[in-house]
N, CA and C of each residue as an Amber inpcrd file, in Angstrom:
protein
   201
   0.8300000  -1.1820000   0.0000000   0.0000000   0.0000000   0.0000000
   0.8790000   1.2520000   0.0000000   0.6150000   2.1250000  -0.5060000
   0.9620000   3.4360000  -0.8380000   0.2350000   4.5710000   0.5000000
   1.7570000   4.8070000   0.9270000   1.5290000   5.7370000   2.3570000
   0.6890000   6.6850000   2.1000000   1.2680000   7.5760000   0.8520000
   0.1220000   8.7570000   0.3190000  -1.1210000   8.2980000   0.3630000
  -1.7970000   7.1770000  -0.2030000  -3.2770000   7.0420000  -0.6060000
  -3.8320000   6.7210000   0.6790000  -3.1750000   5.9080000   1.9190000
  -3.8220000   5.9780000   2.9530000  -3.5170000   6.9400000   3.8390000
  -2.8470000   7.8600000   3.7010000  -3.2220000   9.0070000   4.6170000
  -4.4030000   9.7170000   3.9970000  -4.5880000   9.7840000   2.3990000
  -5.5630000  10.3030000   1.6420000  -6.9300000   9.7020000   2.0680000
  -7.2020000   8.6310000   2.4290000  -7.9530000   7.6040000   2.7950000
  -8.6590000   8.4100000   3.9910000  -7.3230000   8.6160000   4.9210000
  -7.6190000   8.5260000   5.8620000  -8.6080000   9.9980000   6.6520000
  -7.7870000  10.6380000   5.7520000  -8.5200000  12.0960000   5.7850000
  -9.8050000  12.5510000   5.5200000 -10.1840000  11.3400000   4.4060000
 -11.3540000  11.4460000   3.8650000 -12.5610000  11.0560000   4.5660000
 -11.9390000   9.8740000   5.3030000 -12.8870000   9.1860000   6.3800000
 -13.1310000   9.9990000   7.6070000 -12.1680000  10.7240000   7.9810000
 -12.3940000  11.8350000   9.0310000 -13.1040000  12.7470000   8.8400000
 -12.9370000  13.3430000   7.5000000 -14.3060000  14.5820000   7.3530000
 -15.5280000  13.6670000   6.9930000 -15.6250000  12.8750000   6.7050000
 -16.8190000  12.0860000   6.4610000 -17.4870000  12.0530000   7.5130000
 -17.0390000  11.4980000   8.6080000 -17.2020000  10.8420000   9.9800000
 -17.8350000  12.5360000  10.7010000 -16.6190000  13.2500000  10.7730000
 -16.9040000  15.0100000  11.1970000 -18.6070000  15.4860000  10.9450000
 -18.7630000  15.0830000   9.4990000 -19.8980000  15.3490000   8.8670000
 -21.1250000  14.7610000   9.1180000 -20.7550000  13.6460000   9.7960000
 -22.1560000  12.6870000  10.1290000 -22.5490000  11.8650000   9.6750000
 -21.5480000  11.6450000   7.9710000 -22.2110000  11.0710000   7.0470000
 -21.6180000   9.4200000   6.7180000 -23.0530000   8.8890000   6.5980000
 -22.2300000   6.8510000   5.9940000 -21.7780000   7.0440000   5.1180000
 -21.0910000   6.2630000   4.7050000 -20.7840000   6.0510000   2.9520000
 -21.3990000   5.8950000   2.1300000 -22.5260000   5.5250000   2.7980000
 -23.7880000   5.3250000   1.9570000 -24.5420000   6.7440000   1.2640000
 -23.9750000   7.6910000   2.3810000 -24.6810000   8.9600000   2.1650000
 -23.7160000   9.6020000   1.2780000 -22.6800000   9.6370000   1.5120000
 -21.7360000  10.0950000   1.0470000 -21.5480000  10.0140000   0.0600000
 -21.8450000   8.6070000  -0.7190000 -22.0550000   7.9000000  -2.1390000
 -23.1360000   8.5780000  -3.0650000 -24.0500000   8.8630000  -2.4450000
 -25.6170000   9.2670000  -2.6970000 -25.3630000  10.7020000  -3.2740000
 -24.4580000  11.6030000  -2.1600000 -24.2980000  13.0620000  -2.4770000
 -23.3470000  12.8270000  -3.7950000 -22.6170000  11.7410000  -3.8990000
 -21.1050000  12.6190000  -4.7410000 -21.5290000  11.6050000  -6.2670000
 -22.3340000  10.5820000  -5.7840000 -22.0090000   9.8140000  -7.1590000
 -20.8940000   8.6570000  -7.1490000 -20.8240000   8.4430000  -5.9800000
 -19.6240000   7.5760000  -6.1800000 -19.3550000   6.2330000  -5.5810000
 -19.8100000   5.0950000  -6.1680000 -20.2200000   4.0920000  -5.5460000
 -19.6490000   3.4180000  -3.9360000 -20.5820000   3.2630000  -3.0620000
 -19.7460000   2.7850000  -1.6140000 -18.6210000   2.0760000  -1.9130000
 -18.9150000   0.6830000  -2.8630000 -17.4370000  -0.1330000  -2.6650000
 -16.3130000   0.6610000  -3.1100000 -16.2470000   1.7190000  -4.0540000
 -15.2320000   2.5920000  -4.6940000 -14.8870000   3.5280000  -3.1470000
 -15.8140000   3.8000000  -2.5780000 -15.0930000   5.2430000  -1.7480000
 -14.4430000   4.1760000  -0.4340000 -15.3010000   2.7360000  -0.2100000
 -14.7480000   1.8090000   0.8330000 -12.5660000   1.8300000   0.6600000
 -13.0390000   1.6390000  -1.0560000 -11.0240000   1.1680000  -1.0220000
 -10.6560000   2.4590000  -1.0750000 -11.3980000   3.5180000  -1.5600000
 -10.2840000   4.9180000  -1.2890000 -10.0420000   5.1800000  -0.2160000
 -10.8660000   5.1890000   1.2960000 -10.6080000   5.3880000   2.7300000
  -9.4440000   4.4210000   3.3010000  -9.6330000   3.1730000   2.1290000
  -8.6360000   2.0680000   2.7410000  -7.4740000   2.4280000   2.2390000
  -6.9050000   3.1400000   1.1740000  -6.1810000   3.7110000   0.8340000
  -5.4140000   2.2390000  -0.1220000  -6.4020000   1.4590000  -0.6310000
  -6.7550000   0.6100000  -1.7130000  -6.2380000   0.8730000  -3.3950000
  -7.0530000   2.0950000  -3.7590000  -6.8800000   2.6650000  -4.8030000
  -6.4910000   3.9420000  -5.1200000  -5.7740000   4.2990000  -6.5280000
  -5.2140000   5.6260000  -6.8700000  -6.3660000   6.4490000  -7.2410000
  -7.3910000   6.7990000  -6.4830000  -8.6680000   7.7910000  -7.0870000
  -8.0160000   9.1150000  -8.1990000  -8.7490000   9.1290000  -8.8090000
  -8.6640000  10.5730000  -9.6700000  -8.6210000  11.6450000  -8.8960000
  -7.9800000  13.2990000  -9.5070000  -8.6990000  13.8930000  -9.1330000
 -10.4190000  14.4830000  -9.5940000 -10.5040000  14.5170000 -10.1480000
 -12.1130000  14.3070000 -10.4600000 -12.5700000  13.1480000  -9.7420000
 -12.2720000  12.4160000  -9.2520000 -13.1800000  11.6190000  -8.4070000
 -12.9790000  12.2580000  -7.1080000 -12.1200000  12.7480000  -6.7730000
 -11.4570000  13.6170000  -5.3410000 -12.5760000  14.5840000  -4.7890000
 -12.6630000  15.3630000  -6.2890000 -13.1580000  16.4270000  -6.3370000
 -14.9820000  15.8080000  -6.0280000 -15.0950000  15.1260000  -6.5130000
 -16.8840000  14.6110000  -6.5530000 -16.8550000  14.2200000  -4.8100000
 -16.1610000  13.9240000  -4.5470000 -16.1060000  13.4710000  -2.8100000
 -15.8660000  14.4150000  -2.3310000 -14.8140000  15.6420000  -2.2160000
 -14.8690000  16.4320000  -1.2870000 -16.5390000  17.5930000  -1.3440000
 -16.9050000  17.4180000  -2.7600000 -18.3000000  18.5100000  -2.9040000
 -19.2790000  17.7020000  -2.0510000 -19.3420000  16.2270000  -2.2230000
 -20.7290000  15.7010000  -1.2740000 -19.8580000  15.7070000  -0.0540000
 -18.9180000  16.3710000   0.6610000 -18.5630000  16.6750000   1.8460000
 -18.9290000  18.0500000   2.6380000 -19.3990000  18.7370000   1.0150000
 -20.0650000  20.1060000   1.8760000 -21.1970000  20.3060000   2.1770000
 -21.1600000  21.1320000   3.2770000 -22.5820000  21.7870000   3.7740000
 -23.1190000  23.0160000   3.4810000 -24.5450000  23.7550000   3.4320000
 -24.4960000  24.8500000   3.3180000 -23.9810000  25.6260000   4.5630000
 -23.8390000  24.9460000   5.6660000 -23.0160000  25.9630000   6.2950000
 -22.0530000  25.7210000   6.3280000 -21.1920000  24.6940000   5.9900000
 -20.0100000  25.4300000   5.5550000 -19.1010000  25.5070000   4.5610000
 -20.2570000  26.1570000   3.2270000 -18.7890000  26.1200000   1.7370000
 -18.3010000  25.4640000   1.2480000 -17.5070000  25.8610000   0.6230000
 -16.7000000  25.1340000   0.1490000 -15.3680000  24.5070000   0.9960000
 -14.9730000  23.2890000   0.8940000 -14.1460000  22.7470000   1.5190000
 -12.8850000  23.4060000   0.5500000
């Protein structure tokens, strides 16, 4: 495993978690299937950025912006 992708992973799962949100929800907002965002948190796979980007937007709220 690639240190970068699971700290990337790991970050992702923290604002997720911050946010309140399952993966399930998380999936729902961004478009991006659970088993896909499961191995990106696991730090599994090399995500895009365009896929980055579709995950950090279903990470926002209206209160707060843009991430």
């Amino acid at each position: 495993m690639n240190d970068d992708l699971v700290r990337i992973g790991r970050i992702l799962r923290r604002r997720r978690q911050a946010a309140g949100l399952t993966q399930r929800q998380l999936g729902s907002r961004s478009g991006i299937a659970v088993p896909q965002l499961s191995r990106i948190e696991n730090g599994l796979v090399d995500a895009r950025i365009s896929t980055l980007l579709r995950i950090l937007a279903g990470l926002e709220t209206p209160e707060q912006g843009r991430i």
